[in-house]
Structures are given as structure tokens and as C-alpha cells.
Gaussian input, Z-matrix of N, CA and C with variables (Angstrom, degrees):
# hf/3-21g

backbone

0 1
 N
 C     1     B1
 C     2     B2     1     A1
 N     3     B3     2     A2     1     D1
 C     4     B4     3     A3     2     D2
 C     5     B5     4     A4     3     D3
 N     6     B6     5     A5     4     D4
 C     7     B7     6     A6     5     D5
 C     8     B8     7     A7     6     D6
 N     9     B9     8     A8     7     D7
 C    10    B10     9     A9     8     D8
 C    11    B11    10    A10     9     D9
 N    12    B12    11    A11    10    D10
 C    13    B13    12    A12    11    D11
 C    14    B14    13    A13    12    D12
 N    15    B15    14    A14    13    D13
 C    16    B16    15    A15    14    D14
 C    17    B17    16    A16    15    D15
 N    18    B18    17    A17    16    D16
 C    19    B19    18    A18    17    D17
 C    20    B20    19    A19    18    D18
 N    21    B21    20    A20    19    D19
 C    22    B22    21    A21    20    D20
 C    23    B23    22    A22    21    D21
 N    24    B24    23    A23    22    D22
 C    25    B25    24    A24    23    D23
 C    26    B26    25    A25    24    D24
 N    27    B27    26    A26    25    D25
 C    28    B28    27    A27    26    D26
 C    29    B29    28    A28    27    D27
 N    30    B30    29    A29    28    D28
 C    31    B31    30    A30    29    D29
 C    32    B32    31    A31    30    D30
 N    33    B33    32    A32    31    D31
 C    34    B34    33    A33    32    D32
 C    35    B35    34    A34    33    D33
 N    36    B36    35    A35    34    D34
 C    37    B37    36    A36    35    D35
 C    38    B38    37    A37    36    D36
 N    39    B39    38    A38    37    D37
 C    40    B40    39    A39    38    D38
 C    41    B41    40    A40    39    D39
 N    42    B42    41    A41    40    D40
 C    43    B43    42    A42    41    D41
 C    44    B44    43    A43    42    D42
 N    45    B45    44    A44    43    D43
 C    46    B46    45    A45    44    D44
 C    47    B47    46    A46    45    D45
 N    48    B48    47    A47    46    D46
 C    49    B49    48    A48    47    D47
 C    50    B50    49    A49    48    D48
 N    51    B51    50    A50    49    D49
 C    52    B52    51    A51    50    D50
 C    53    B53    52    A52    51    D51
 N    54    B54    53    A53    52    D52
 C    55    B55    54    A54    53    D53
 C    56    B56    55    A55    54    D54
 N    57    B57    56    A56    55    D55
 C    58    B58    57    A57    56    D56
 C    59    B59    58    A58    57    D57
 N    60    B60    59    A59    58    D58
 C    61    B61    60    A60    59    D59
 C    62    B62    61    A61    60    D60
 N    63    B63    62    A62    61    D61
 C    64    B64    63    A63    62    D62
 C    65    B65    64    A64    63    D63
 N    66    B66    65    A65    64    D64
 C    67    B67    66    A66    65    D65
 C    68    B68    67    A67    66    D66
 N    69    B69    68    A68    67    D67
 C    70    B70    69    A69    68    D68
 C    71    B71    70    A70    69    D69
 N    72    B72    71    A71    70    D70
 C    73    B73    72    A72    71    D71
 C    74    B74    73    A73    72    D72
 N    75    B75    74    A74    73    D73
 C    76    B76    75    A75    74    D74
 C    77    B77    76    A76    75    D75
 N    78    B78    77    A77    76    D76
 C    79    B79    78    A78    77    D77
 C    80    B80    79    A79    78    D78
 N    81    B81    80    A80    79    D79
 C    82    B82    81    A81    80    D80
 C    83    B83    82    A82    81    D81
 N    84    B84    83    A83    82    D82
 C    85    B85    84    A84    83    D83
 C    86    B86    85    A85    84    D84
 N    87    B87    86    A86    85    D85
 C    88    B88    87    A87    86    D86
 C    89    B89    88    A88    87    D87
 N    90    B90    89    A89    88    D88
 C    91    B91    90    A90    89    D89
 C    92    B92    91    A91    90    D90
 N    93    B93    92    A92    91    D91
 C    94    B94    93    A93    92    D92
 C    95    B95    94    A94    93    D93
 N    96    B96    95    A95    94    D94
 C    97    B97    96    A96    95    D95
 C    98    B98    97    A97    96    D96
 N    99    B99    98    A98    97    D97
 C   100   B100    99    A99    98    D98
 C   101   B101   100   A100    99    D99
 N   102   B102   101   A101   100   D100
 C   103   B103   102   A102   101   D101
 C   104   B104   103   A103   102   D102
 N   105   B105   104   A104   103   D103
 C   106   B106   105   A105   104   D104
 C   107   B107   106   A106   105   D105
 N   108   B108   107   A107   106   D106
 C   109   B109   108   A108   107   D107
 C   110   B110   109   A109   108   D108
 N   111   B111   110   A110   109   D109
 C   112   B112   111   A111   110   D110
 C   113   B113   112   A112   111   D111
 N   114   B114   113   A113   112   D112
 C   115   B115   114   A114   113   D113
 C   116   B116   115   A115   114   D114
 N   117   B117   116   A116   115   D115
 C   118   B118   117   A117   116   D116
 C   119   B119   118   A118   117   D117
 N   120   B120   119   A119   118   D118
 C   121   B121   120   A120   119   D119
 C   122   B122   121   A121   120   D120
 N   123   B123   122   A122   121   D121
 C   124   B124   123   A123   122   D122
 C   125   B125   124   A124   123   D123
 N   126   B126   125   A125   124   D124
 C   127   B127   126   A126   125   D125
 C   128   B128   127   A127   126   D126
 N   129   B129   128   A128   127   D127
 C   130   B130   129   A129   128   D128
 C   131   B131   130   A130   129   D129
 N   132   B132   131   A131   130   D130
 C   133   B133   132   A132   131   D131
 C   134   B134   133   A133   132   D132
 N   135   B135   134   A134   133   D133
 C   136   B136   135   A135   134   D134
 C   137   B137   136   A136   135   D135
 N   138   B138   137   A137   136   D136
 C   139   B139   138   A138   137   D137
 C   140   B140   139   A139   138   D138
 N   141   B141   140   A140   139   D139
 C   142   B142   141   A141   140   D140
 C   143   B143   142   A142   141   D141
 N   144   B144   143   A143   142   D142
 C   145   B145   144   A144   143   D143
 C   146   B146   145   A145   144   D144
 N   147   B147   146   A146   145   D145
 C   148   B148   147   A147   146   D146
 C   149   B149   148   A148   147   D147
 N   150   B150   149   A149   148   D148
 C   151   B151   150   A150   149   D149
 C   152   B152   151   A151   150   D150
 N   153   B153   152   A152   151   D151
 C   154   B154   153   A153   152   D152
 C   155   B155   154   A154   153   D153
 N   156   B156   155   A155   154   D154
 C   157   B157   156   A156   155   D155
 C   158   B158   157   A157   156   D156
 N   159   B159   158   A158   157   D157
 C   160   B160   159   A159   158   D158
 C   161   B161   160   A160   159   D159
 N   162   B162   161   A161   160   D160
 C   163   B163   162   A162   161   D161
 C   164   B164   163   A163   162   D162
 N   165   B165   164   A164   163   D163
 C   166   B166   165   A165   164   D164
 C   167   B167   166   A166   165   D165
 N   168   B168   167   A167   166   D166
 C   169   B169   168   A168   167   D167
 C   170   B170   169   A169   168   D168
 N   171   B171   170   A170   169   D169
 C   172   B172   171   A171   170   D170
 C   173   B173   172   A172   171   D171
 N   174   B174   173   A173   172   D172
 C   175   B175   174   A174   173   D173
 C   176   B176   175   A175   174   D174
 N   177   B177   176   A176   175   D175
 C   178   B178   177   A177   176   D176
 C   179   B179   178   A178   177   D177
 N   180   B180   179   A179   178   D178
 C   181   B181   180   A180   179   D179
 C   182   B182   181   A181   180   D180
 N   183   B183   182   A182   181   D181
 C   184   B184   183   A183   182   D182
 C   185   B185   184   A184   183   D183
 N   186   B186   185   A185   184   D184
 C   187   B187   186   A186   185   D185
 C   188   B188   187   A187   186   D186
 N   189   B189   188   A188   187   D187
 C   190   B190   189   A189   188   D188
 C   191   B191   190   A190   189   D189
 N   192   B192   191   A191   190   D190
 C   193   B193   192   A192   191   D191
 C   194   B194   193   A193   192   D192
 N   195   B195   194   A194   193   D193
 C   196   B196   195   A195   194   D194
 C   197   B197   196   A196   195   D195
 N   198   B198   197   A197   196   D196
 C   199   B199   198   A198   197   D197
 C   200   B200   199   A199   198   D198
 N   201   B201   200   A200   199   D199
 C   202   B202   201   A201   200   D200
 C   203   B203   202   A202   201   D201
 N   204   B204   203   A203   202   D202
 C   205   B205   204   A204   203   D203
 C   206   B206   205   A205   204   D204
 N   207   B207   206   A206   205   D205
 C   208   B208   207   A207   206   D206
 C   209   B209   208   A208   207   D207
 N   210   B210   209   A209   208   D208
 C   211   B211   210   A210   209   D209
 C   212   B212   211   A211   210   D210
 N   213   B213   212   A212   211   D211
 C   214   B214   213   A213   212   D212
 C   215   B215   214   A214   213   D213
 N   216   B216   215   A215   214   D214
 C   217   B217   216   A216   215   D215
 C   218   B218   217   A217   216   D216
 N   219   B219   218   A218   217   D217
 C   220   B220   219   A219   218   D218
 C   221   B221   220   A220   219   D219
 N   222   B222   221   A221   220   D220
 C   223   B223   222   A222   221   D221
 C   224   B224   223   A223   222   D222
 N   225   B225   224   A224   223   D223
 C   226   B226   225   A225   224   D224
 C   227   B227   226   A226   225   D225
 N   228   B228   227   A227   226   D226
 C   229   B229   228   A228   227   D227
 C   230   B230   229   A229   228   D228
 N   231   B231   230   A230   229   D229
 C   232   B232   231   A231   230   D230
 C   233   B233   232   A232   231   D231
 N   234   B234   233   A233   232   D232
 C   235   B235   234   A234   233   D233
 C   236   B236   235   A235   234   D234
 N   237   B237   236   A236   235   D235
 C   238   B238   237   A237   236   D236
 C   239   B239   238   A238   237   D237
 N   240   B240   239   A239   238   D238
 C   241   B241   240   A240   239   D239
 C   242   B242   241   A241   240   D240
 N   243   B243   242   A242   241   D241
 C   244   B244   243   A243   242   D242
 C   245   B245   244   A244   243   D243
 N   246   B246   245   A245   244   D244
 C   247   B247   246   A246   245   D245
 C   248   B248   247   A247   246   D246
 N   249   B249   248   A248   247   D247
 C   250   B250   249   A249   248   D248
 C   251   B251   250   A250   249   D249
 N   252   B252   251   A251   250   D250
 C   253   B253   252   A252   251   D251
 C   254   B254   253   A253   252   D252
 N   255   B255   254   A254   253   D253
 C   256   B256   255   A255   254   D254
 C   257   B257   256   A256   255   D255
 N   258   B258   257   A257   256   D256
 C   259   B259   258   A258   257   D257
 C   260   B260   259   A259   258   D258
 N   261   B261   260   A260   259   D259
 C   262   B262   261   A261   260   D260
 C   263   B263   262   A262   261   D261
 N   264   B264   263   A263   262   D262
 C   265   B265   264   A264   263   D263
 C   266   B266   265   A265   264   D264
 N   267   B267   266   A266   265   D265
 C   268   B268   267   A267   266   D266
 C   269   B269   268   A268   267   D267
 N   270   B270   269   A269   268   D268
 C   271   B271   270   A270   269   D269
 C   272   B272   271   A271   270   D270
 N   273   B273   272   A272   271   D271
 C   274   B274   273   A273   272   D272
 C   275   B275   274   A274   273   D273
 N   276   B276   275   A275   274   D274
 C   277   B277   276   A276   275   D275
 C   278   B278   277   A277   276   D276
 N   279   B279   278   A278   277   D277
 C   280   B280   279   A279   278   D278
 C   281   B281   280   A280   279   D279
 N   282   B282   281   A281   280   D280
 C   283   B283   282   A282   281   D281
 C   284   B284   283   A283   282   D282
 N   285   B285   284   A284   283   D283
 C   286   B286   285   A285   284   D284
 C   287   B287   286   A286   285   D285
 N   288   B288   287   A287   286   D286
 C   289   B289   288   A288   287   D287
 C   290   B290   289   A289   288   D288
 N   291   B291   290   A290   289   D289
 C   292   B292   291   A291   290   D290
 C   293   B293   292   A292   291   D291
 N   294   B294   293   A293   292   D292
 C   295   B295   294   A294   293   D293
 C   296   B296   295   A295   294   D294
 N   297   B297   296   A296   295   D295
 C   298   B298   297   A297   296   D296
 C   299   B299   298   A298   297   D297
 N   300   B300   299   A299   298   D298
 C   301   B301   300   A300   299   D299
 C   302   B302   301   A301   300   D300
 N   303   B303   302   A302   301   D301
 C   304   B304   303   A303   302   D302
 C   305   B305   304   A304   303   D303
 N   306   B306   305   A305   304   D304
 C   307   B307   306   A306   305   D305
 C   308   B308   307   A307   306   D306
 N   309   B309   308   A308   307   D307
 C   310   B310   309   A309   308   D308
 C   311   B311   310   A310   309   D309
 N   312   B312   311   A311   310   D310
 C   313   B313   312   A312   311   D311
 C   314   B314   313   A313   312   D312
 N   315   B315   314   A314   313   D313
 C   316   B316   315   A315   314   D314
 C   317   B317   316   A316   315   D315
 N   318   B318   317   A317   316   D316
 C   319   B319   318   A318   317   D317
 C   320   B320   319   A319   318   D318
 N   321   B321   320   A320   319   D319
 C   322   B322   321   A321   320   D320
 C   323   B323   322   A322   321   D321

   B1=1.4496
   B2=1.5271
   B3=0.9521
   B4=1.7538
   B5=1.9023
   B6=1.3365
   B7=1.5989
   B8=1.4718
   B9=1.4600
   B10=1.5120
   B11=0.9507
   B12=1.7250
   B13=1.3560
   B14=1.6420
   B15=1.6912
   B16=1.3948
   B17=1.1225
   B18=0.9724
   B19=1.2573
   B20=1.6463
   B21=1.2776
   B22=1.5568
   B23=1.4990
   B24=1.9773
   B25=1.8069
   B26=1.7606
   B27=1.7095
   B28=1.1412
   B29=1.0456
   B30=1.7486
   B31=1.4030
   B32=2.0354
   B33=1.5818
   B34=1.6178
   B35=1.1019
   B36=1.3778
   B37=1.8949
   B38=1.7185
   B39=1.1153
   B40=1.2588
   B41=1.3768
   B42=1.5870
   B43=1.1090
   B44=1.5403
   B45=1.2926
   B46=1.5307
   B47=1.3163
   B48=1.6339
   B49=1.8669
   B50=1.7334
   B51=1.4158
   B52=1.3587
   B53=1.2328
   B54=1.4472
   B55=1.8329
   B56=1.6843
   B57=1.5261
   B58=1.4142
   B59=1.7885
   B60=1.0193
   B61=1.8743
   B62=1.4526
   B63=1.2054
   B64=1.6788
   B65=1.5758
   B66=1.5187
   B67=1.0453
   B68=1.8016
   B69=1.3757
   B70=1.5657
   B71=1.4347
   B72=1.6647
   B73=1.2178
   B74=1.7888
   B75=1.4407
   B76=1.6877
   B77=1.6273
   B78=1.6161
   B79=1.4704
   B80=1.4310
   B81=1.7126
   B82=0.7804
   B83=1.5837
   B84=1.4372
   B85=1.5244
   B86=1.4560
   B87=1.3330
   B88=1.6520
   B89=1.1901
   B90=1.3269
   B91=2.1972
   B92=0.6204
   B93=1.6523
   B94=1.1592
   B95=1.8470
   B96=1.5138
   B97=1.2667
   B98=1.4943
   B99=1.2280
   B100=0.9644
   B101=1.3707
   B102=1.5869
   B103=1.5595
   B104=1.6698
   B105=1.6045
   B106=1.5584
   B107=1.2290
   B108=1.3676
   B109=1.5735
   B110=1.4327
   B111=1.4768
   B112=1.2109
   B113=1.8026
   B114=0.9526
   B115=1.1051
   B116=1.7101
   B117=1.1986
   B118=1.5730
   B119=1.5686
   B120=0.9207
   B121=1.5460
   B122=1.8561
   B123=0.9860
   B124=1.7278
   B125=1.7576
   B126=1.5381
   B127=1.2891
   B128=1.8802
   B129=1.4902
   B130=1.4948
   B131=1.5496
   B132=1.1838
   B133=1.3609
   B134=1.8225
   B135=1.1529
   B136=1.6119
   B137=1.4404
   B138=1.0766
   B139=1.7063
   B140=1.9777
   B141=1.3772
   B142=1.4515
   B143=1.2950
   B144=1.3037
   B145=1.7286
   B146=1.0946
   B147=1.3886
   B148=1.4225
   B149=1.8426
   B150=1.2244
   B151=1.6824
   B152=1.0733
   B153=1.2841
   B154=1.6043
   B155=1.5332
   B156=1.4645
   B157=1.5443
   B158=1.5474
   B159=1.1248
   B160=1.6198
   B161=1.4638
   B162=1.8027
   B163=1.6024
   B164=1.4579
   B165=1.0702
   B166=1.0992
   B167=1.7118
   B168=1.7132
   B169=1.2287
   B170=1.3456
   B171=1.0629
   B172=1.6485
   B173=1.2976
   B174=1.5277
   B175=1.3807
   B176=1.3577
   B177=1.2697
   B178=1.3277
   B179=1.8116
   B180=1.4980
   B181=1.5951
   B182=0.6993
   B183=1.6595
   B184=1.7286
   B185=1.8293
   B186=1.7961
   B187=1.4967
   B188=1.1429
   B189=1.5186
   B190=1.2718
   B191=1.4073
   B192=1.4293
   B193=1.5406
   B194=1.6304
   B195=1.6660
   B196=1.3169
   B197=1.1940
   B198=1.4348
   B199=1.8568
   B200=1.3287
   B201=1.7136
   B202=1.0673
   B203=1.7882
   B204=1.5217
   B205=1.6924
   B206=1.5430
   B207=1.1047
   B208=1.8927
   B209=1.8775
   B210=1.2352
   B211=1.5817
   B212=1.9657
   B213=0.9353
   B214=1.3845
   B215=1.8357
   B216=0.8705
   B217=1.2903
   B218=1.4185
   B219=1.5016
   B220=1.7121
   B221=1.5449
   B222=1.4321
   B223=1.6703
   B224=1.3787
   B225=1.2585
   B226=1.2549
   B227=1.7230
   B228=1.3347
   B229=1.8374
   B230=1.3152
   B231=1.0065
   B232=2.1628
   B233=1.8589
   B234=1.5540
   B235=1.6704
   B236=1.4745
   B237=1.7867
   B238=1.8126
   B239=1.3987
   B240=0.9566
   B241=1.6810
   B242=1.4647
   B243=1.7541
   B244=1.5577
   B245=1.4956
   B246=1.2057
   B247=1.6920
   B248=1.6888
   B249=1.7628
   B250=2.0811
   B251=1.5417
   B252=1.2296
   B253=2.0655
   B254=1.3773
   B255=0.8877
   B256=1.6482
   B257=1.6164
   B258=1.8041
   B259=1.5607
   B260=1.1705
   B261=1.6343
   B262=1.3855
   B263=1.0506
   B264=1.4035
   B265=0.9334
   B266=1.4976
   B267=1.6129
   B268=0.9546
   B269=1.4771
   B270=1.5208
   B271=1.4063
   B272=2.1080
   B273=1.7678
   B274=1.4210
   B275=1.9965
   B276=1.5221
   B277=1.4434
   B278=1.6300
   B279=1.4754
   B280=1.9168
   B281=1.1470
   B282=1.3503
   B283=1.4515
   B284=1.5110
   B285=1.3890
   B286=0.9926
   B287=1.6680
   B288=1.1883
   B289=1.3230
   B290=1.3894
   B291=1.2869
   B292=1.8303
   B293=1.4121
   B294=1.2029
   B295=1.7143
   B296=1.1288
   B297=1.5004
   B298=1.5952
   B299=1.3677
   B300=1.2457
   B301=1.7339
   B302=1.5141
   B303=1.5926
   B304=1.7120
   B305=1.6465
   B306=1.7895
   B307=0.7788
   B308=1.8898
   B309=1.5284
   B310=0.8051
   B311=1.4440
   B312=2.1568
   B313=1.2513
   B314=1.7109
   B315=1.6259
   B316=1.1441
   B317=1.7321
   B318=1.9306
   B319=1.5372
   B320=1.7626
   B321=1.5636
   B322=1.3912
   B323=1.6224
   A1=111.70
   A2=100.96
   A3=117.37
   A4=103.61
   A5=87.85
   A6=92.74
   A7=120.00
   A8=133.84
   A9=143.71
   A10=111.38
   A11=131.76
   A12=114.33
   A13=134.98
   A14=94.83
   A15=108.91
   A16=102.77
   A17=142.68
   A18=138.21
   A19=118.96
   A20=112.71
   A21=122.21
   A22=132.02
   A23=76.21
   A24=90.18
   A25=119.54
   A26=104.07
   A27=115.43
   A28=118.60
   A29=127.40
   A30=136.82
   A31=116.43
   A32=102.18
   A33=109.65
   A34=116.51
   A35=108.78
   A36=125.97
   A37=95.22
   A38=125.59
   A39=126.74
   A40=119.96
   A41=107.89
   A42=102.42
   A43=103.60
   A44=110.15
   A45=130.45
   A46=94.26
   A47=130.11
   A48=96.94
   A49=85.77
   A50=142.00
   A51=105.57
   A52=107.22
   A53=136.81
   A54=114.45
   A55=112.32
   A56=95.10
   A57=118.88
   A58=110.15
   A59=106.31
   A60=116.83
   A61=114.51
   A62=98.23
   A63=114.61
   A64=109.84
   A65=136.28
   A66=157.48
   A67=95.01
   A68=99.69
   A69=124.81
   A70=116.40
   A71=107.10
   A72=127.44
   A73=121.35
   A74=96.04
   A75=105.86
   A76=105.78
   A77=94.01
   A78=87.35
   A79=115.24
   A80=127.04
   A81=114.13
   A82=170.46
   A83=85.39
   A84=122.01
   A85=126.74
   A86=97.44
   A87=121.46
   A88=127.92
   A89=113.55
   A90=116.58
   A91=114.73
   A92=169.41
   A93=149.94
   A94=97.90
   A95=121.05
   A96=115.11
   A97=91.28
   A98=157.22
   A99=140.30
   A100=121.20
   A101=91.48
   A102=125.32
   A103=102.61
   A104=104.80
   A105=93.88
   A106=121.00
   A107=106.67
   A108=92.36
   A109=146.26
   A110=91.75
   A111=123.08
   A112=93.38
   A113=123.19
   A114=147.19
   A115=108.54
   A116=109.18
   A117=111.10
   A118=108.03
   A119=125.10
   A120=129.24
   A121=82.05
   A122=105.13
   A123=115.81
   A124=104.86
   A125=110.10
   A126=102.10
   A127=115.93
   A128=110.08
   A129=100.72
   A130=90.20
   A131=135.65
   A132=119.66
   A133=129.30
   A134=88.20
   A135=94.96
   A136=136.03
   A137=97.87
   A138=123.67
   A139=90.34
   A140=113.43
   A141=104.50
   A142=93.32
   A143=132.84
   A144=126.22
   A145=120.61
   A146=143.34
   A147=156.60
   A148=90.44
   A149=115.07
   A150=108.06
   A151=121.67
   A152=127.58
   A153=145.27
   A154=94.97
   A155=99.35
   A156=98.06
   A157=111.64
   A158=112.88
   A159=135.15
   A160=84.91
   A161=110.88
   A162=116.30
   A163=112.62
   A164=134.74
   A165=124.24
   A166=102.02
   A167=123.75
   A168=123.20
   A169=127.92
   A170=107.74
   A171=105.87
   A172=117.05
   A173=115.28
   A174=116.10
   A175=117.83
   A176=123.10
   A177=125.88
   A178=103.71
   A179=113.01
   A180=86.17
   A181=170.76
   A182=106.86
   A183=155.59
   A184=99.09
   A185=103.66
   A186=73.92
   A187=165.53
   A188=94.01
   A189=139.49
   A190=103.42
   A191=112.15
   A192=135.30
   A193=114.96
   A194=111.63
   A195=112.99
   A196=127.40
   A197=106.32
   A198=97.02
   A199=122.84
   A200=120.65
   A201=134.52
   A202=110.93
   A203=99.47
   A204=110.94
   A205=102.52
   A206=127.25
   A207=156.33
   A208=91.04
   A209=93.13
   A210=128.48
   A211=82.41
   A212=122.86
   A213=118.48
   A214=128.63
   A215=117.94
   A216=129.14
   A217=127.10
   A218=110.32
   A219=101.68
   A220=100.03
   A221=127.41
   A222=118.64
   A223=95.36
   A224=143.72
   A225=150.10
   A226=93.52
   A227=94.69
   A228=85.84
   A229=132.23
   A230=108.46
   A231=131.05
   A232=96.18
   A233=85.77
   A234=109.92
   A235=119.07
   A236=88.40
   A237=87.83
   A238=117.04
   A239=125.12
   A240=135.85
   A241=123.16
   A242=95.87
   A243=103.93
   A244=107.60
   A245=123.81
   A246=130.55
   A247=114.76
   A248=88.17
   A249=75.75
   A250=123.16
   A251=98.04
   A252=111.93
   A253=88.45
   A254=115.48
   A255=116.89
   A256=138.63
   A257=86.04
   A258=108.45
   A259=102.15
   A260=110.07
   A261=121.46
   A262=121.73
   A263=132.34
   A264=137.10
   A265=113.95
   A266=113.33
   A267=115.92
   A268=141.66
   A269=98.31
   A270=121.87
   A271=137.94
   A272=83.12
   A273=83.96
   A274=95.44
   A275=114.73
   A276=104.73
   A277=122.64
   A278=90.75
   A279=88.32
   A280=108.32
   A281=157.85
   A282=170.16
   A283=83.08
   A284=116.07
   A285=131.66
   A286=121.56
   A287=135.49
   A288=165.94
   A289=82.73
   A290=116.52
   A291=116.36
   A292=109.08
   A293=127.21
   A294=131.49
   A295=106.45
   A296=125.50
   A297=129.29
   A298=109.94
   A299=108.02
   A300=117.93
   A301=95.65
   A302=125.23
   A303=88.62
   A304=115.65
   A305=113.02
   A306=106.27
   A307=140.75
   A308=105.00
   A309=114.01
   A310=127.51
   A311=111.05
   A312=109.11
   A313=115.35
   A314=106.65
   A315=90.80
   A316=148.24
   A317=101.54
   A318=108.48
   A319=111.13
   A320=114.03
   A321=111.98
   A322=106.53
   D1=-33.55
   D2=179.58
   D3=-53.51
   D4=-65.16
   D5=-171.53
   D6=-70.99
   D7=-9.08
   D8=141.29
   D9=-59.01
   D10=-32.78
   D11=171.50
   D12=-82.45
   D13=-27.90
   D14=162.59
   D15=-56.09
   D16=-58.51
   D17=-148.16
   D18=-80.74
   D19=-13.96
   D20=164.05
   D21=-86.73
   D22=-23.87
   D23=173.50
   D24=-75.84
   D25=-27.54
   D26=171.86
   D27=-72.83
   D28=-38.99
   D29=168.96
   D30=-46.93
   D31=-49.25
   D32=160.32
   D33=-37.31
   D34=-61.63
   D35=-166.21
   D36=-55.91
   D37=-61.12
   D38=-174.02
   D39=-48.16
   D40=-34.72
   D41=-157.41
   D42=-90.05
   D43=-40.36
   D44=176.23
   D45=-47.41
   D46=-48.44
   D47=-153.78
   D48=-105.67
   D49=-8.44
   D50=162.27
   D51=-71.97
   D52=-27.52
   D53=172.27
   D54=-35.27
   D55=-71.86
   D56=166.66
   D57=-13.07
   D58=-73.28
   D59=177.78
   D60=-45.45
   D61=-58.72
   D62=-176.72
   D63=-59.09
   D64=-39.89
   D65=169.85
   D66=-43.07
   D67=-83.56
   D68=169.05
   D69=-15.33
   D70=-47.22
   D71=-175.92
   D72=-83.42
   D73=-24.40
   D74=174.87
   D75=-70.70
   D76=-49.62
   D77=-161.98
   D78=-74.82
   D79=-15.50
   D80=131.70
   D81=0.02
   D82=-61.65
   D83=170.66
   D84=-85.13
   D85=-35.67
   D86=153.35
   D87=-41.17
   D88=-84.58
   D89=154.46
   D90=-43.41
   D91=56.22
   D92=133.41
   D93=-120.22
   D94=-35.35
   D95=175.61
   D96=-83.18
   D97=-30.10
   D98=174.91
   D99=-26.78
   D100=-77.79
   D101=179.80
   D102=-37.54
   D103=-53.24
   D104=-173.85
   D105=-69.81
   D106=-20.27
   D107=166.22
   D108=-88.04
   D109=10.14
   D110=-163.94
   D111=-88.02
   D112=-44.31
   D113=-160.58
   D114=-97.63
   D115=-29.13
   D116=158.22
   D117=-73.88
   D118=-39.65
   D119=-169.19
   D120=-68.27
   D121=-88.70
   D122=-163.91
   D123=-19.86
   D124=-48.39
   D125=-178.00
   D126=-94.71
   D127=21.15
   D128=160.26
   D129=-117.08
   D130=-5.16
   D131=151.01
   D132=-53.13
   D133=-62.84
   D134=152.99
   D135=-37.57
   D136=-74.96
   D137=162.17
   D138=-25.17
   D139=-58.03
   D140=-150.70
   D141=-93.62
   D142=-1.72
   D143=154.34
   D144=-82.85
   D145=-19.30
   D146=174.10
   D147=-76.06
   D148=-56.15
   D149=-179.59
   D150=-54.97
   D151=-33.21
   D152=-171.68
   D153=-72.53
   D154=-58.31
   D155=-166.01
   D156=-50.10
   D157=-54.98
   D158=-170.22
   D159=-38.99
   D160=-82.96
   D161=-167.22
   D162=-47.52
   D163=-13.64
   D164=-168.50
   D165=-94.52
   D166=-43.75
   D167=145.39
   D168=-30.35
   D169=-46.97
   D170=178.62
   D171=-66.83
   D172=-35.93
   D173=-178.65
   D174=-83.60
   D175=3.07
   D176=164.66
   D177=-88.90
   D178=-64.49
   D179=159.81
   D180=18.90
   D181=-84.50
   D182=153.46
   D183=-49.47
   D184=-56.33
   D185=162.01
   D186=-60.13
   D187=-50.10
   D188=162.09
   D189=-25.55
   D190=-78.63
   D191=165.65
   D192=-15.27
   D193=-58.40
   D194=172.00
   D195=-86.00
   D196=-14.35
   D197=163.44
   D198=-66.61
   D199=-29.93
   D200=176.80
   D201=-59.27
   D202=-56.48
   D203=-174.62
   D204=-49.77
   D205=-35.66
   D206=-154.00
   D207=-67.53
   D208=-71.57
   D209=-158.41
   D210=-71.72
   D211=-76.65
   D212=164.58
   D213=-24.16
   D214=-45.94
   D215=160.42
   D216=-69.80
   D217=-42.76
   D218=173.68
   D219=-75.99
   D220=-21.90
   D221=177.09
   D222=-64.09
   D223=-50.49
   D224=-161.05
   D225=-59.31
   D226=-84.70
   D227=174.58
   D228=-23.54
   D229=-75.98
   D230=165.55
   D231=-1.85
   D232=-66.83
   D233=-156.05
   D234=-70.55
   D235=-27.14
   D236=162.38
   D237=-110.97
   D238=32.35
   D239=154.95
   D240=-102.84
   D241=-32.38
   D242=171.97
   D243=-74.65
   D244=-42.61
   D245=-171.14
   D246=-88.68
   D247=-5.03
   D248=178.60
   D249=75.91
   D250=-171.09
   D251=167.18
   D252=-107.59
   D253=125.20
   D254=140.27
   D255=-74.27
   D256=-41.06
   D257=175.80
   D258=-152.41
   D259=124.67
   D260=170.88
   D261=-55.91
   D262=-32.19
   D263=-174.64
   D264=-65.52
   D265=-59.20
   D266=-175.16
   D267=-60.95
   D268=-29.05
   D269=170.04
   D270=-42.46
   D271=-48.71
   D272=-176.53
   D273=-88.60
   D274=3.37
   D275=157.73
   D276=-74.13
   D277=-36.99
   D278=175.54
   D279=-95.91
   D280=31.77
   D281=-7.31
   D282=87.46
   D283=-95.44
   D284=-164.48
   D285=-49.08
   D286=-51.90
   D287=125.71
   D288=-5.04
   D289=-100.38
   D290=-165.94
   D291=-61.01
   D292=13.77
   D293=153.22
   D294=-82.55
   D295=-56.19
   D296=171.75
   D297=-39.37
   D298=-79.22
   D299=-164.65
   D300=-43.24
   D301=-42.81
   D302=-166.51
   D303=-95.17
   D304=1.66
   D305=149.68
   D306=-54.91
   D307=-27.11
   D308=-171.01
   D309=-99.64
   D310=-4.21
   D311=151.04
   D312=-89.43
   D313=-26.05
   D314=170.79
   D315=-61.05
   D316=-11.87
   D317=167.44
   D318=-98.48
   D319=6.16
   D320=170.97
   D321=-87.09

């Protein structure tokens, strides 16, 4: 009876400390994907402050850009109210002409 019981008590022991190990071994396994994800997050955090920044540059630009076009246009006016028609003819050609050109920074 003795030696059936040793022998179950030893079977416990075994079983208890490989749980024990394996446990040891999860959590293990645990911190290191942790960490990386810890560290994936941090750099799409980033990632999405470097984007912000950019867009937010651009939209100063973009302003920038149209105060200029703005300021550009009332000179345009000014200059043809101060100078008149000279020639009818010629007018709704450079009319036309300076319709192009700002069409053509405005889709660059």
C-alpha cells in the first residue's frame, strides 16, 4: 500500500511543477509580444503625428496660395481699369489667354 501511494504522491509532484514550468513559459511568451505591440502602437502613433503635421502644412500653403491668387486678381483688375480697352478686339483675346493661364495653375 505504501508503494501505490508513493507513487501517486510522486505522480502529483510531477504534475504540479510541469504545470508550474509551462505557466513560467506562457508568461514568458507573453512580454515579448507585449512589448511589440507596445511599440507598434507607439510607432502608428507617430506615423499619425507626422500625417497631421504634413496636412496641416499643406493647408497653410493652400492658403497661402489663395491669398496670393486673391491679391493677384485685384492687381489684375486695378491694371485693367487704370489702362482701359484700347482695342476691342484685342481684349476679350487676352481675357481669354489670362482665363487659360489661371486655369492652368489652378489644376497644377
Amino acid at each position: 500500500m505504501s508503494r501505490p501511494m508513493l507513487l501517486v504522491f510522486l505522480l502529483l509532484i510531477l504534475i504540479i511543477t510541469s504545470q508550474f514550468e509551462w505557466k513560467q513559459q506562457l508568461v514568458i511568451d507573453l512580454d515579448p509580444s507585449s512589448s511589440i505591440s507596445q511599440k507598434q502602437q507607439q510607432i502608428s502613433q507617430r506615423e499619425e503625428a507626422v500625417k497631421e503635421k504634413i496636412i496641416l502644412s499643406q493647408e497653410k500653403n493652400i492658403q497661402g496660395l489663395n491669398e496670393v491668387i486673391r491679391s493677384l486678381q485685384e492687381q489684375l483688375k486695378q491694371c485693367r481699369n487704370s489702362k482701359g480697352t484700347r482695342n476691342s478686339s484685342v481684349s476679350p483675346l487676352n481675357d481669354n489667354v489670362i482665363e487659360l493661364e489661371r486655369q492652368k495653375i489652378l489644376e497644377d
